[in-house]
C-alpha positions in Angstrom: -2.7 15.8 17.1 -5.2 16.7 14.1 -4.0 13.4 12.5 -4.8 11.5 15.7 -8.7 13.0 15.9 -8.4 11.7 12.4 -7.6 8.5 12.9 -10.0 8.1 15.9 -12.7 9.4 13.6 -12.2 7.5 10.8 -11.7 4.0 13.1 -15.2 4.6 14.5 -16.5 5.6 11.0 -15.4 2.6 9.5 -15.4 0.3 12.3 -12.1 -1.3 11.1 -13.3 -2.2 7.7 -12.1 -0.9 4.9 -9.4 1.7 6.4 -7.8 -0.8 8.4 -7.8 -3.4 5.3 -5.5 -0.5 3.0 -3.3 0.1 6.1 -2.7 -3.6 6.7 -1.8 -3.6 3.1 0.7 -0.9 3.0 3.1 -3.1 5.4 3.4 -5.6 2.8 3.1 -3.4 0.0 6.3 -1.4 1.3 8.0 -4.5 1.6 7.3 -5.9 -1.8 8.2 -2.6 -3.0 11.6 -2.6 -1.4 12.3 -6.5 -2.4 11.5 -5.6 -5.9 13.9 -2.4 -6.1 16.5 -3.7 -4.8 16.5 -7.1 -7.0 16.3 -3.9 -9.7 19.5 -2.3 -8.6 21.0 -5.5 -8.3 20.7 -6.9 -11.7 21.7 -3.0 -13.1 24.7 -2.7 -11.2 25.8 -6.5 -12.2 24.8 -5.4 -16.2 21.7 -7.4 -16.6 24.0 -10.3 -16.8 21.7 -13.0 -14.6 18.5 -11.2 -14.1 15.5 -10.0 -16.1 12.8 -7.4 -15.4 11.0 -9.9 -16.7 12.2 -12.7 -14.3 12.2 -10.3 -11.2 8.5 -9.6 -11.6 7.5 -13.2 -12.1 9.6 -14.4 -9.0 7.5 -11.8 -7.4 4.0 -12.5 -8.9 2.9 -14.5 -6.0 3.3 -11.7 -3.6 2.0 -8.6 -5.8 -1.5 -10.5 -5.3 -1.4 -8.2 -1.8 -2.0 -4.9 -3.9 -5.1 -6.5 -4.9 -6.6 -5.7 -1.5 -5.1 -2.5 -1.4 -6.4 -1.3 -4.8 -9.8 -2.6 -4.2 -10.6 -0.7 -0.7 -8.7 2.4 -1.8 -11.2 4.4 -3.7 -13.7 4.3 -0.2 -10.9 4.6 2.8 -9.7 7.7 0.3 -13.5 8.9 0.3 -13.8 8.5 3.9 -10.8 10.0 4.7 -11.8 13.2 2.8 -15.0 13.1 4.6 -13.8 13.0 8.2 -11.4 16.3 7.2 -14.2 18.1 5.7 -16.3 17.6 9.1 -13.3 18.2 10.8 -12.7 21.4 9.4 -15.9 23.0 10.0 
């Protein structure tokens, strides 16, 4: 329930700027992430033998661009996020 007041408040704070931006992002990000780790445990379990890190991480590179996003709105939906629980806790 508190998260929910949250959420309403912060939508209407931010008009579905910046907040929406970094939670459109963390769909992708997640699945990046999971791509990547499991190429990892791949190549480890198979001894390195056809994969890099290296090469992993450059077959990637076009789709790590979406943390770019994600970094860049951070800093203010984390500031507004700590603002809306501070007036929600008084």
């Amino acid at each position: 329930m508190f998260e929910d007041v949250l959420l309403a408040e912060l939508i209407e704070k931010t008009k579905f700027s910046v907040f929406t931006t970094v939670r459109a992002q963390l769909h992708t990000i997640i699945s990046v992430n999971s791509i990547i780790l499991s190429e990892l445990e791949d190549a480890a379990a198979s001894g390195w033998e056809s994969k890099t890190v290296g090469g992993i991480f450059n077959r990637m590179a076009p789709t790590l661009k979406c943390y770019k996003d994600y970094v860049a709105g951070y800093a203010e939906a984390s500031a507004l996020i700590k603002d809306v629980r501070a007036a929600a806790c008084r």
